[in-house]
N, CA and C of each residue as an Amber inpcrd file, in Angstrom:
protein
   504
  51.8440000  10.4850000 -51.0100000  52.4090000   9.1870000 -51.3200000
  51.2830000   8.2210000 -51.6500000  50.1770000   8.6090000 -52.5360000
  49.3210000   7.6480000 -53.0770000  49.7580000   6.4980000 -54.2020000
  51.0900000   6.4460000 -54.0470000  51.0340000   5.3440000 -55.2500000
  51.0310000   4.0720000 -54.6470000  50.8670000   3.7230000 -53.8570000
  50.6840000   2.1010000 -52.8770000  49.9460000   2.4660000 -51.7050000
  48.7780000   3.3630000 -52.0350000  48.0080000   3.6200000 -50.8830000
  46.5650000   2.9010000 -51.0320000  45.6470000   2.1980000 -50.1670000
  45.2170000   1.5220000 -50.3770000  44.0720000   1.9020000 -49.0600000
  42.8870000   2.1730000 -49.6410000  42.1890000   3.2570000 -48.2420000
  41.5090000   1.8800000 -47.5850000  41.6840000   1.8230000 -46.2760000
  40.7740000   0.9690000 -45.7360000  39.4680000   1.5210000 -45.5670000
  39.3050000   2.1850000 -45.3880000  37.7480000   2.9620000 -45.0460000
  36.7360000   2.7900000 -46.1300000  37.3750000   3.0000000 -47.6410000
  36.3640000   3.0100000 -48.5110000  36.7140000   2.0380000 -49.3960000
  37.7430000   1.1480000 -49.4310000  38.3420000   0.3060000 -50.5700000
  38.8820000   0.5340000 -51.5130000  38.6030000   2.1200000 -51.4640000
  38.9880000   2.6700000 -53.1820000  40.6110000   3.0580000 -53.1170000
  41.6790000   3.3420000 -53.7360000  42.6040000   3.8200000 -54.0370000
  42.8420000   5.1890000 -53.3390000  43.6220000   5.7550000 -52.8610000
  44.1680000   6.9880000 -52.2830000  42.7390000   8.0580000 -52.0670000
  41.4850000   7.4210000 -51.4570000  40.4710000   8.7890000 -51.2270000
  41.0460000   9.4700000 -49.7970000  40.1820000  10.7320000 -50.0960000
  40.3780000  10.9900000 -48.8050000  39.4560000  10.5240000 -47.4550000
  40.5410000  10.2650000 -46.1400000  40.1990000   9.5970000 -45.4200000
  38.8360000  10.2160000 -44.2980000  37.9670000   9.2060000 -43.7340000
  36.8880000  10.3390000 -42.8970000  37.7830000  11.0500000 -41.4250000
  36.6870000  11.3840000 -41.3670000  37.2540000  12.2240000 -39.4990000
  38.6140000  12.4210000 -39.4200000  38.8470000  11.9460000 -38.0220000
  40.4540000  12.4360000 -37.3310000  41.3900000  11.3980000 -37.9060000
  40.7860000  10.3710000 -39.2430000  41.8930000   9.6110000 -39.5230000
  42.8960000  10.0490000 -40.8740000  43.9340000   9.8500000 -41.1270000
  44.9000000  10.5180000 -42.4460000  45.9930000   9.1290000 -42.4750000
  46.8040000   9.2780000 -43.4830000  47.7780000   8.0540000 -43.3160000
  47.7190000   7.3560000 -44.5110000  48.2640000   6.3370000 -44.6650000
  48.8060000   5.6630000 -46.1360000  47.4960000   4.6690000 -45.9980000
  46.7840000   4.2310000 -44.8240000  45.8170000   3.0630000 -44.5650000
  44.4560000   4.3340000 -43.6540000  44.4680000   4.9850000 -43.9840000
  43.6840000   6.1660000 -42.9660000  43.2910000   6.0120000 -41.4730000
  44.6200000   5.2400000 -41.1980000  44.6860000   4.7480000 -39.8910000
  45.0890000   5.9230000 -38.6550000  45.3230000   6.9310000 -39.2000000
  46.1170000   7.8590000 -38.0340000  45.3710000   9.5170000 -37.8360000
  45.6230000   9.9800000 -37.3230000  45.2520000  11.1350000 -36.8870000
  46.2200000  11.9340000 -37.2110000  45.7920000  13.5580000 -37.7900000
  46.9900000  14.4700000 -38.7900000  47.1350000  14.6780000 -37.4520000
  46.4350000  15.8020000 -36.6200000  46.9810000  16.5840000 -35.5740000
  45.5450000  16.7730000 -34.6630000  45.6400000  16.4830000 -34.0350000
  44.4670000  16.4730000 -33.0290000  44.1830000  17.4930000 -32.2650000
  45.6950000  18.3780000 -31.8240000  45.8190000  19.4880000 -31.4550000
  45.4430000  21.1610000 -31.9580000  46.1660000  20.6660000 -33.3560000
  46.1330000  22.1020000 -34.2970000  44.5610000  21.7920000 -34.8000000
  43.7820000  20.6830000 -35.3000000  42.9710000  20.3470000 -35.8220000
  43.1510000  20.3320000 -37.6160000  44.5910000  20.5510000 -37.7320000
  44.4670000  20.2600000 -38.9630000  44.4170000  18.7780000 -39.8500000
  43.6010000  18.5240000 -40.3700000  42.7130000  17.1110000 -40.9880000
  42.3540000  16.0680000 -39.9230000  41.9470000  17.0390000 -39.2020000
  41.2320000  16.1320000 -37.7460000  40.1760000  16.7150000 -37.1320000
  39.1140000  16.1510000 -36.9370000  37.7320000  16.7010000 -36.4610000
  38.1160000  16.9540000 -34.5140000  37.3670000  17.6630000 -33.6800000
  37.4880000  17.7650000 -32.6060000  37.2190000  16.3770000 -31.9920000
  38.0530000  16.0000000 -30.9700000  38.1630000  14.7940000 -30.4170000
  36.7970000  14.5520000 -29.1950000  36.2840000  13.8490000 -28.8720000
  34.9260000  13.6510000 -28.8590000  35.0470000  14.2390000 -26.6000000
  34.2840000  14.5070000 -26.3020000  34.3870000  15.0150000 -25.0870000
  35.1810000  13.8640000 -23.8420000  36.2280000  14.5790000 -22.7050000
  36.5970000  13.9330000 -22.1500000  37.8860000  13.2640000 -22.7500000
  38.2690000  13.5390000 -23.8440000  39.4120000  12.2220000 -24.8040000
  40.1680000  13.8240000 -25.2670000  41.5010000  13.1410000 -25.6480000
  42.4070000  13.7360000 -26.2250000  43.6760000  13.1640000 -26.7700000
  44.6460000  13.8530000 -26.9730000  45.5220000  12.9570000 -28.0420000
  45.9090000  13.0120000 -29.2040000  46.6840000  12.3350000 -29.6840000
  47.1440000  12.3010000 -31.0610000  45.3340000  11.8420000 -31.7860000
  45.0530000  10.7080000 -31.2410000  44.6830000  10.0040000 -31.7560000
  42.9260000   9.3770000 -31.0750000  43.4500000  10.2220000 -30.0540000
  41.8990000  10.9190000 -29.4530000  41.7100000   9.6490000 -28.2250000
  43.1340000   9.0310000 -27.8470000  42.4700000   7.7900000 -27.0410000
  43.4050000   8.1250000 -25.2590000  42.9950000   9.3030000 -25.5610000
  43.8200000   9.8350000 -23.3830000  43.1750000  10.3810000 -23.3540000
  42.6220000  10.8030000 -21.4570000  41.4540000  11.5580000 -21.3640000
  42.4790000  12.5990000 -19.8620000  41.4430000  13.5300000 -20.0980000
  41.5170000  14.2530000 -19.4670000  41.2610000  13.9980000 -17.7810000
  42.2390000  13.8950000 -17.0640000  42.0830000  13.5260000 -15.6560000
  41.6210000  15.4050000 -14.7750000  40.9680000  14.7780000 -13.6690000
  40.2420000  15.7440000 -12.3310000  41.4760000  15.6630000 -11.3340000
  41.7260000  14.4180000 -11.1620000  42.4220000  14.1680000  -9.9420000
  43.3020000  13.0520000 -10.1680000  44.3290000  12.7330000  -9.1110000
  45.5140000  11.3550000  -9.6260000  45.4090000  11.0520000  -7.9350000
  45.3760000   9.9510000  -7.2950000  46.2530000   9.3560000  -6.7990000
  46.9960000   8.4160000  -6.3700000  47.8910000   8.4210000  -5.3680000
  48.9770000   6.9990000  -5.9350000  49.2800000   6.2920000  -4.9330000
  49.3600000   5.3890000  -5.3290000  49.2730000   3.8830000  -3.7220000
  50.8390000   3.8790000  -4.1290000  51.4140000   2.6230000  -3.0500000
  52.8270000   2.2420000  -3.1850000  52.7590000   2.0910000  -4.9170000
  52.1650000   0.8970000  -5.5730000  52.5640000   0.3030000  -6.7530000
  51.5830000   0.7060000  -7.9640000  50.3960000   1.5340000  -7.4190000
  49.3790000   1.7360000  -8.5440000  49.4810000   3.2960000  -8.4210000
  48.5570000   3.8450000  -9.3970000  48.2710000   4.6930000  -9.2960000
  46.6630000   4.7740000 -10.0410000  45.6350000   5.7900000  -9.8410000
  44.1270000   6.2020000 -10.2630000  44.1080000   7.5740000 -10.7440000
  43.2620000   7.8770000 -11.5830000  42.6250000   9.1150000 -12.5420000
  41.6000000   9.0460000 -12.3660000  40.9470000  10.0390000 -12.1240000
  39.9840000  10.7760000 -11.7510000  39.3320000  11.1470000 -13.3470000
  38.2720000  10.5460000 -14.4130000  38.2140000  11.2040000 -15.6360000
  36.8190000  12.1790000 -15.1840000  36.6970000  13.3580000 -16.3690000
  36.0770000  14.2730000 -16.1110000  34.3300000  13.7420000 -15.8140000
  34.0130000  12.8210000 -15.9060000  32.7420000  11.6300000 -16.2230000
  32.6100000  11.5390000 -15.2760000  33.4990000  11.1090000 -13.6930000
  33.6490000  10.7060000 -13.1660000  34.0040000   9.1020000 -12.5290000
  34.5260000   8.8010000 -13.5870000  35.0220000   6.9900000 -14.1110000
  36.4230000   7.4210000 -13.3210000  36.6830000   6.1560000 -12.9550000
  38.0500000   5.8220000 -12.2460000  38.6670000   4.9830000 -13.0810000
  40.4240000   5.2110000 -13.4380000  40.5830000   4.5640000 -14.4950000
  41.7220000   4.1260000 -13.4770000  42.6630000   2.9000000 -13.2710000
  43.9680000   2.8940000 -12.7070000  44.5670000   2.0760000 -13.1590000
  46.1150000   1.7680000 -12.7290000  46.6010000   1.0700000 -13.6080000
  48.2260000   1.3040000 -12.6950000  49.2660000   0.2090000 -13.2650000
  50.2170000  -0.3700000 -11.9280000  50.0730000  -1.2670000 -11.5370000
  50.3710000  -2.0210000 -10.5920000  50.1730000  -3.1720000  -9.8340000
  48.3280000  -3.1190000  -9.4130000  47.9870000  -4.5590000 -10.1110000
  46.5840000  -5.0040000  -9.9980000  46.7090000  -6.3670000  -8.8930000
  47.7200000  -6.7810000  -8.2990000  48.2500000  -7.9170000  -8.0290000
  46.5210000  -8.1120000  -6.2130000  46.4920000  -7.1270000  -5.7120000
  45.4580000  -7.3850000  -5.0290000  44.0760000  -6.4040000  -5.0540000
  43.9190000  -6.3420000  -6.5030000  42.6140000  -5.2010000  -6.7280000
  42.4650000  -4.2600000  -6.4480000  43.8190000  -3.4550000  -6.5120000
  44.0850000  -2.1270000  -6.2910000  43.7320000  -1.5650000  -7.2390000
  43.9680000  -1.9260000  -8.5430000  44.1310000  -1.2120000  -9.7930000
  42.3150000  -1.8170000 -10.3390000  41.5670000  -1.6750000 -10.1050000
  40.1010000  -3.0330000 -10.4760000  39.2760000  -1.7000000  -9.8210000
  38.8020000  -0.3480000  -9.7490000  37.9200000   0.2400000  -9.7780000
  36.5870000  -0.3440000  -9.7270000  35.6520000  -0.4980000  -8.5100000
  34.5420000  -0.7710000  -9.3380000  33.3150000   0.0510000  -9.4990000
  32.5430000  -0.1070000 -10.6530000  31.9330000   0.8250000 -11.4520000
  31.0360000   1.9220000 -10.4200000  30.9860000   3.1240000 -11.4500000
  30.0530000   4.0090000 -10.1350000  31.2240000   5.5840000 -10.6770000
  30.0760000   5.8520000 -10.9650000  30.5620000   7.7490000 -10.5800000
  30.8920000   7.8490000  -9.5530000  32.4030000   8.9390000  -9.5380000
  33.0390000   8.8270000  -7.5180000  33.4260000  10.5800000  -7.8420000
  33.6000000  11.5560000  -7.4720000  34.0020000  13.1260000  -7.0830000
  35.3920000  12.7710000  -6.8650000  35.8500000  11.8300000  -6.0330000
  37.0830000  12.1960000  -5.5480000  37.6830000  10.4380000  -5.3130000
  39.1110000  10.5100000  -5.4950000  40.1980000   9.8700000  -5.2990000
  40.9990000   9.6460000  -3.8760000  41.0920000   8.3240000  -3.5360000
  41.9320000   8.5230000  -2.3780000  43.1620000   7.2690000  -2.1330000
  44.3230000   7.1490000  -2.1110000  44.7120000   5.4570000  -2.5320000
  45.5550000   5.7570000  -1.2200000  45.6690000   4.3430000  -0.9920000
  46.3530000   3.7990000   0.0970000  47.6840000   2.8860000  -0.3550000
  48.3730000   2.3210000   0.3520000  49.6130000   1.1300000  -0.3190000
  48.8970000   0.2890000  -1.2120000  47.8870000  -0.3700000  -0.3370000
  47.7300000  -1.4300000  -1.9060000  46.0080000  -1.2230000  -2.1360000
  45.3350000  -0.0580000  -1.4650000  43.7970000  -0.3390000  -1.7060000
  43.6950000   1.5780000  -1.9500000  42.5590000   1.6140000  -2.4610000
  41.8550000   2.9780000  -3.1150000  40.7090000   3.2410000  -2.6590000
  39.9130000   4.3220000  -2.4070000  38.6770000   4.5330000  -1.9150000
  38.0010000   5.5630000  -2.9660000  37.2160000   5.7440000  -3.4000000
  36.5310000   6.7840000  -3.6130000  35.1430000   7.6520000  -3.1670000
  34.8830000   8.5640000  -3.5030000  34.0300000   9.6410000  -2.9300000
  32.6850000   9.2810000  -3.9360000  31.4700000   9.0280000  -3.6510000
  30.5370000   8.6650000  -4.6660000  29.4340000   9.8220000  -4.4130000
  28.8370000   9.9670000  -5.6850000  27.8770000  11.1960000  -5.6930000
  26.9320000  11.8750000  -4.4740000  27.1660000  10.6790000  -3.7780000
  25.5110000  10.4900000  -2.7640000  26.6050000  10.7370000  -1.3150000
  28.0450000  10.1540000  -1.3260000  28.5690000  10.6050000  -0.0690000
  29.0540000  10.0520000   0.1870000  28.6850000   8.5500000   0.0040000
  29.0230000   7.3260000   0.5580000  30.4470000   6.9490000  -0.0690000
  31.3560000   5.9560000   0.5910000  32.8970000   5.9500000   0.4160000
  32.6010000   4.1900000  -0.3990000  33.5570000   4.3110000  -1.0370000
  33.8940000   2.7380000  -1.8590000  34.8670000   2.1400000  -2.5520000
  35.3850000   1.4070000  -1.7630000  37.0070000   0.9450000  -1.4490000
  37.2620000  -0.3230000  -2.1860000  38.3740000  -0.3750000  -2.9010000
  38.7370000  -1.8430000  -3.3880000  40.4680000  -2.0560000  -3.5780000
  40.5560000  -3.2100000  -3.2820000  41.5600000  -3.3850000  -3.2970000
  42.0790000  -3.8330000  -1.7040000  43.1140000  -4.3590000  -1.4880000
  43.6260000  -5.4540000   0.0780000  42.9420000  -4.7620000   1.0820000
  42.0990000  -5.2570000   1.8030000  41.1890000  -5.4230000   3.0560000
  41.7490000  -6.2400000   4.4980000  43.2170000  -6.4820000   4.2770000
  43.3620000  -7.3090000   5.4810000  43.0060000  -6.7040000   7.1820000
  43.0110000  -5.3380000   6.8390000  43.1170000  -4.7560000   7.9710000
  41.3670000  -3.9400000   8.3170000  40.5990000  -4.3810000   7.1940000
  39.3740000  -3.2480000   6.6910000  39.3110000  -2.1400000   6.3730000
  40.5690000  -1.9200000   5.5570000  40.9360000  -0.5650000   5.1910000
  39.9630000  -0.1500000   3.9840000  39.3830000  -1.7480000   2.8210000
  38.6770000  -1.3060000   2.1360000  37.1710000  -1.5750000   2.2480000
  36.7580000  -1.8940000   3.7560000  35.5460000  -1.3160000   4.4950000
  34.7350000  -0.3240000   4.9720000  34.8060000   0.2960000   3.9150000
  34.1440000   2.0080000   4.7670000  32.7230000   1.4830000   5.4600000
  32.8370000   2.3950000   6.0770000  31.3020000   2.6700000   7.1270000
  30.4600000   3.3120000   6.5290000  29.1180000   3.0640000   6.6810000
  28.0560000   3.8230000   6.5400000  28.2170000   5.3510000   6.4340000
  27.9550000   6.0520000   5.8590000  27.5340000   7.3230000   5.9410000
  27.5830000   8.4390000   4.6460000  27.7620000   9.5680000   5.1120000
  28.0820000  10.8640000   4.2950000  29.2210000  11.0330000   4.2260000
  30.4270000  11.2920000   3.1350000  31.5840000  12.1520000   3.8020000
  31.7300000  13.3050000   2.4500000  32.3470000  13.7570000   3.0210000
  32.7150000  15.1710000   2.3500000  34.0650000  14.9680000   1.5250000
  34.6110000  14.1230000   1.9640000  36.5760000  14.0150000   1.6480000
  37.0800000  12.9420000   2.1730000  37.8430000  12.2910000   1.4650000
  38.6950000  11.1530000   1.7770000  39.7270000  11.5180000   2.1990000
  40.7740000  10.4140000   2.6630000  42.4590000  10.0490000   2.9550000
  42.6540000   8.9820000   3.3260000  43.8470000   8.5150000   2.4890000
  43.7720000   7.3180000   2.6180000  45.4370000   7.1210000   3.5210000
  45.9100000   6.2770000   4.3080000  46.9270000   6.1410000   4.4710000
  47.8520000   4.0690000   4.0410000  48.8100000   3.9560000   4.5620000
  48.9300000   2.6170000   4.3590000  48.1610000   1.5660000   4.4740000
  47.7500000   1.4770000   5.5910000  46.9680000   0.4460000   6.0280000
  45.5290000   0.9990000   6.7690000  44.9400000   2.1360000   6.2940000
  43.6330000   2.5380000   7.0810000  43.5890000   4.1590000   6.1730000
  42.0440000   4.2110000   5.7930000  41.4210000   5.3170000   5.8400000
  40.5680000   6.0330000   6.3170000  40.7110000   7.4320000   5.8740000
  39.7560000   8.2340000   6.9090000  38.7960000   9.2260000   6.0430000
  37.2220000   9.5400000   6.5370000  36.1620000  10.2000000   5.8950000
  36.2370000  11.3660000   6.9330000  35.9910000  12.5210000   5.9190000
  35.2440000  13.6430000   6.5470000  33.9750000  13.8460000   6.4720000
  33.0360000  13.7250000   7.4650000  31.6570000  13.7720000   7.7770000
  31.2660000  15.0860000   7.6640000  30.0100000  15.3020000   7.3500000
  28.8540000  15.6950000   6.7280000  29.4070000  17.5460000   7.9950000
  29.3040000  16.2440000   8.9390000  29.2350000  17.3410000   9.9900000
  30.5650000  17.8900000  11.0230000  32.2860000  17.8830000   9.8240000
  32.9930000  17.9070000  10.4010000  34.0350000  16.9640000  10.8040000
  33.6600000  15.5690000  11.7840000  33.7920000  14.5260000  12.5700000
  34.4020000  13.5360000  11.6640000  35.5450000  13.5410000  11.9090000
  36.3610000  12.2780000  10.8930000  36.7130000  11.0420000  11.5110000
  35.6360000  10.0590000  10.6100000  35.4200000   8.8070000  11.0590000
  36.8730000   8.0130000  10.3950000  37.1270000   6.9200000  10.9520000
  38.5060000   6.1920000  10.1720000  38.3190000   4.7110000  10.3780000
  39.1310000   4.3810000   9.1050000  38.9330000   2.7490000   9.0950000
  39.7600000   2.2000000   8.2700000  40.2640000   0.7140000   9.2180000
  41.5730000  -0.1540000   8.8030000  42.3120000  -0.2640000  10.0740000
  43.4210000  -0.6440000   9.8510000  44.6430000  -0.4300000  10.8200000
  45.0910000  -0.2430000  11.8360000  44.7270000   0.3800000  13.1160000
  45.2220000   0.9670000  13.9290000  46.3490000   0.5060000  15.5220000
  47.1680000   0.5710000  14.3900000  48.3010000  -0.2230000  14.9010000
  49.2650000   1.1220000  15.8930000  48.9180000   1.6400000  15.0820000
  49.2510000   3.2500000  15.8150000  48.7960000   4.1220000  16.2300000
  47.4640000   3.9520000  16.6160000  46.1050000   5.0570000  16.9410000
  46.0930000   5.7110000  15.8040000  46.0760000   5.6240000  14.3400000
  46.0670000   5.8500000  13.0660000  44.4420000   6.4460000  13.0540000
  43.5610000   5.3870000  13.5380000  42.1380000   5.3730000  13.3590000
  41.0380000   5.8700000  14.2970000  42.2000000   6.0980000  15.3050000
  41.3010000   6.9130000  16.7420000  41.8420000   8.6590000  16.5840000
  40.4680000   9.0680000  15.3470000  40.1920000  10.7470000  15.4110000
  39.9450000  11.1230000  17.1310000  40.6570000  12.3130000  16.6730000
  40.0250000  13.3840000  17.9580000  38.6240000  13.7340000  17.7610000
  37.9600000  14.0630000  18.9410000  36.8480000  14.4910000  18.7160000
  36.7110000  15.7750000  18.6120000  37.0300000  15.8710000  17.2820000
  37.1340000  17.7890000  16.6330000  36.5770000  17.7510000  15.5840000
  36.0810000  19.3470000  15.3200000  35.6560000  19.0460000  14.1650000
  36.1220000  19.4070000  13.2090000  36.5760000  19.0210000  12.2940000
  37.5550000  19.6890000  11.1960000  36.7350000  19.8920000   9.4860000
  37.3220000  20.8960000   8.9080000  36.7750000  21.4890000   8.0710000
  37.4750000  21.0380000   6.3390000  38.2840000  20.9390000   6.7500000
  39.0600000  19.8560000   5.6350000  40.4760000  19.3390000   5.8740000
């Protein structure tokens, strides 16, 4: 359908369009999948149109939810209403969300929480952990050495671990 086609890319009349773009304005992507008139979509991305990425991990508070991308970027999205959904920057391994706050697992060990703190749920403690969990109002780390430390809440002995050592 080049007779009112009008290439944005090069100005000229019906050329053909570069990369993963095709279309009457070479605005679109043929097939991203099959790869037919579409170059491979650049690492981590996928799509029609090459703009969704490939998630590690998901998880989900009452109103938000987080992705885990293969980079290790936290992407979330849902209710931002108390910085649940507001990631902040930093390579994390692992995902952990609570009702309205999120924690993640960072390269080095250390835990880093954002989002509603009324209770210090998004206060982690010092240390190493191996693995997160998050619950409503308080989360909990698995240590280096077993020993799961917890923090937030404990309205219910939520945050008073046994002294065991657990393996995951």
């Amino acid at each position: 359908n080049c007779d009112q086609c009008a290439n944005a890319w090069t100005g000229e009349n019906c050329e053909t369009c570069p990369g993963n773009y095709t279309g009457q304005n070479c605005d679109k992507c043929a097939n991203a999948w099959t790869g037919e008139n579409c170059e491979t979509c650049p690492t981590n991305y996928t799509g029609q149109n090459c703009d969704q990425w490939y998630f590690t991990q998901l998880a989900a508070g009452l109103h938000h939810t987080c992705g885990l991308k293969e980079d290790g970027l936290a992407i979330c999205w849902g209710s931002d209403s108390l910085g649940q959904s507001s990631p902040t920057a930093g390579s994390i391994t692992q995902l952990a969300a609570g009702d309205s706050h999120t924690c993640g697992l960072k390269e080095d060990g250390s835990a880093l929480c954002w989002g509603l703190d009324n209770h210090g749920q998004s206060n982690p403690p010092a240390g190493s952990f191996t693995q997160l969990a998050a619950g409503s109002y308080h989360t909990c780390g698995l240590k280096e050495d077993g020993l799961a430390l917890c923090w937030g809440s404990n309205l219910h002995g939520q945050i008073t671990a046994p002294a065991a050592s657990f393996t995951q």
